[in-house]
C-alpha positions in Angstrom: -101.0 10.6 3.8 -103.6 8.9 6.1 -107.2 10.0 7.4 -109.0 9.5 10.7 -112.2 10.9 11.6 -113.9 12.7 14.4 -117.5 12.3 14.7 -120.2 13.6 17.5 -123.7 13.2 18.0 -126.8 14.7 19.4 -129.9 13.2 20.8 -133.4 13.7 21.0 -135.4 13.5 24.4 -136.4 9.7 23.3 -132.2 8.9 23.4 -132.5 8.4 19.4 -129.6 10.5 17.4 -131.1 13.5 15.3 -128.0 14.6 14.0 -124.5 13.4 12.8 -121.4 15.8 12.7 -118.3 14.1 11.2 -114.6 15.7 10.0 -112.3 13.3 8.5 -108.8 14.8 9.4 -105.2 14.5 8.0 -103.4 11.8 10.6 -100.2 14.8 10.1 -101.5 17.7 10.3 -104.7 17.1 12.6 -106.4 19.7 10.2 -109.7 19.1 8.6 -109.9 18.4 5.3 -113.7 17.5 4.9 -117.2 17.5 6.4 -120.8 16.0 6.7 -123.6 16.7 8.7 -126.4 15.1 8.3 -129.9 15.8 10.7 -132.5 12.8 10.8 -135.7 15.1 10.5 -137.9 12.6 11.5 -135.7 12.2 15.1 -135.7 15.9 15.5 -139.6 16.2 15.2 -139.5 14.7 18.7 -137.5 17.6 20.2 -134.3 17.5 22.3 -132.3 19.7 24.9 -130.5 21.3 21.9 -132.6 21.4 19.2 -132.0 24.9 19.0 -128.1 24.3 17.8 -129.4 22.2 14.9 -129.9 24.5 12.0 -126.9 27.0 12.7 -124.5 28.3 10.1 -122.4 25.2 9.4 -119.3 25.3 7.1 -121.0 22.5 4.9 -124.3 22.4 4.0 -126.9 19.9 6.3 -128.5 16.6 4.7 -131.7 16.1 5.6 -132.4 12.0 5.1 -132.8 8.7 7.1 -131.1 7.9 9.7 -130.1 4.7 7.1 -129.5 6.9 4.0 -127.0 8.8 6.9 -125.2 5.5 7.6 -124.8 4.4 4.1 -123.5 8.2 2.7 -121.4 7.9 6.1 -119.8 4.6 5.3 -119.1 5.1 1.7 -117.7 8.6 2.0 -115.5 7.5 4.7 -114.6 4.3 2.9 -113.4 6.6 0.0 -111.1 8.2 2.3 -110.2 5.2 3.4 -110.7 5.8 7.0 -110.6 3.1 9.2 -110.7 4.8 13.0 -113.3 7.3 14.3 -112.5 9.5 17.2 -115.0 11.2 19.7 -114.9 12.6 23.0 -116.7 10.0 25.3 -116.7 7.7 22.2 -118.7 5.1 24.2 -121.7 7.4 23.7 -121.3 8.1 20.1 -120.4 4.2 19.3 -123.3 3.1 21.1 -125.7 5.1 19.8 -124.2 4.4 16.2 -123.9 0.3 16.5 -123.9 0.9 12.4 -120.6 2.1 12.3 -119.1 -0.3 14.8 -117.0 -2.3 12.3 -115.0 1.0 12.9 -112.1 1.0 15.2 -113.4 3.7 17.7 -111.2 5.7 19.6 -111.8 7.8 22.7 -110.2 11.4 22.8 -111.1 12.0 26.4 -109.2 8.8 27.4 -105.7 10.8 27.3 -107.2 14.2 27.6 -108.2 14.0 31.2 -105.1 12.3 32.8 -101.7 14.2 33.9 -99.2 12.1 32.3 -101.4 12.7 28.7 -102.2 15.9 29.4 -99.9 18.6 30.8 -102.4 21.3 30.9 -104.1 19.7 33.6 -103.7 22.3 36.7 -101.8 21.1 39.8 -104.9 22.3 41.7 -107.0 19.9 40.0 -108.8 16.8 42.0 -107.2 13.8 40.6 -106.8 10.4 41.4 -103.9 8.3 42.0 -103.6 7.2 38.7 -103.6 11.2 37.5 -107.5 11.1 36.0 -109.5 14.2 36.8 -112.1 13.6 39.1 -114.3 16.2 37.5 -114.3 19.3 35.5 -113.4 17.1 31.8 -116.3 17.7 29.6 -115.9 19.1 26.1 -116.1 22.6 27.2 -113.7 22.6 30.3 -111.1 21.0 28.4 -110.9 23.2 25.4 -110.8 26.1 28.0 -108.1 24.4 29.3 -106.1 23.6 26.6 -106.4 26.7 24.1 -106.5 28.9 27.4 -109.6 30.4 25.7 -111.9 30.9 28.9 -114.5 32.5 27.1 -115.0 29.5 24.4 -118.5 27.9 24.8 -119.7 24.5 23.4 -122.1 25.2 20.7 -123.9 21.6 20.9 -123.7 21.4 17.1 -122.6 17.8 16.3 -120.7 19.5 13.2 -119.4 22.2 15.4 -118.8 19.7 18.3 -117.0 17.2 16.1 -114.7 20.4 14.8 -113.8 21.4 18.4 -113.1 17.7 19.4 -110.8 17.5 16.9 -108.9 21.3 18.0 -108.6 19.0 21.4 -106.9 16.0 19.7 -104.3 18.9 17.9 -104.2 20.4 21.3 -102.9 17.6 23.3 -100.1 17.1 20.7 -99.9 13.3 20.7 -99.6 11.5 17.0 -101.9 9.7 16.5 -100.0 6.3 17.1 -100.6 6.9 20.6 -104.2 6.9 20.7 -104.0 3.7 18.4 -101.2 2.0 20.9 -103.7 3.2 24.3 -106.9 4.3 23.6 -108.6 2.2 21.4 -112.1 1.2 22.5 -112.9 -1.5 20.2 -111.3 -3.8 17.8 -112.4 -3.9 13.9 -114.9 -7.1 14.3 -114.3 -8.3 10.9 -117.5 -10.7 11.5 -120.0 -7.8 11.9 -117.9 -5.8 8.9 -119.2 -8.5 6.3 -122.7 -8.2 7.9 -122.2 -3.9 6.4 -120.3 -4.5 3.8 -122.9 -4.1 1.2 -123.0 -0.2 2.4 -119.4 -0.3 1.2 -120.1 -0.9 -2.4 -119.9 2.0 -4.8 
C-alpha cells in the first residue's frame, strides 16, 4: 500500500504562508488516512484575505509553531509514511512558497483537471483552447462544482479544508495515480538539495 500527499497553503498580505493544511492519502483508495495543520502565528499577526477561515472546526487539532518547527514535523511525519510526491491544485504556488519541501516530487492536480481529454466533466459550452484547456472558470471552487455536480459547494479557504477538497478533485477525476506521475509532474526529486534537508529527516 503507497501514500501521496495533498497539501495547500494560505498567505498573509506580506505573501508569507500562515498556515499549512496537508492529508497524506492512500495511492488506492484516494481516501484520507491522516492530517496536519499547522498555523505560523507569528505570519498570521500580519493579517491576510482569509484570516477569518483560520481557526475553524478542523478534523485534527491546529499546531501552533515556527514556520521551521512546521517544516521539520512536516518532513518527518511524511517521511514516516514514506511519502515521496505532494499534490496541490496550482502546485507552482504551494511549492514556491514552500522551497523547504522541494526535494519533494510535486505534482499539479489542476494540470489534468482543467483539460477535455483529462477531464470529461468539462461542458461542451466551455471556452477552451485547441489543445482542450479551459480558458477560464478552473479554480478550486468551479471545478469541484463541476465535478461532484454540487453547485452549492463553496471553498472554505481553510488550507486543511482546502487540501481535503483537493484531494475529493483528484478521486473525482478518476485517474490512478500513475498518470499524474507519467504527465504531471512539476519537478524532479533534486537529490543534491535532498542531502542539503536531510538532517530534518532523522528521527
Amino acid at each position: 500500500m503507497g501514500y501521496f500527499s495533498v497539501i495547500d497553503t494560505e498567505t498573509n498580505w506580506a505573501d508569507q504562508v500562515m498556515s499549512i493544511g496537508t492529508v497524506i492519502a492512500d495511492a488506492d483508495t484516494f481516501q484520507p488516512v491522516a492530517a496536519k495543520y499547522h498555523i505560523l502565528p507569528e505570519e498570521c499577526a500580519v493579517g491576510g484575505m482569509f484570516y477569518d477561515a483560520l481557526f475553524l472546526d478542523t478534523p485534527v487539532k491546529p499546531i501552533l509553531c515556527t514556520r521551521e518547527e512546521a517544516m521539520e514535523d512536516l518532513s518527518r511525519w511524511l517521511c514516516r509514511y514514506d511519502v515521496t510526491s505532494l499534490f496541490a491544485y496550482n502546485a507552482g504556488f504551494d511549492r514556491n512558497h514552500l522551497p523547504e519541501l522541494r526535494y519533494f516530487d510535486w505534482y499539479d492536480i489542476m494540470r489534468i483537471a482543467i483539460y477535455r481529454q483529462h477531464n470529461p466533466k468539462i461542458p461542451a459550452c466551455a471556452d477552451c483552447y485547441s489543445t482542450g484547456r479551459m480558458k477560464r472558470g478552473y479554480g478550486v471552487e468551479s471545478m469541484l462544482r463541476m465535478l461532484s455536480g454540487n453547485c452549492t459547494y463553496r471553498e472554505t479557504h481553510n488550507a486543511l479544508f482546502d487540501a481535503l477538497d483537493e484531494l475529493e478533485i483528484v478521486r473525482l477525476l478518476g485517474h490512478g495515480i500513475h498518470e499524474y506521475h507519467r504527465n504531471m509532474a512539476i519537478a524532479i526529486r533534486n537529490f543534491q538539495q535532498f542531502s542539503s534537508f536531510s538532517i530534518w529527516l532523522v528521527f
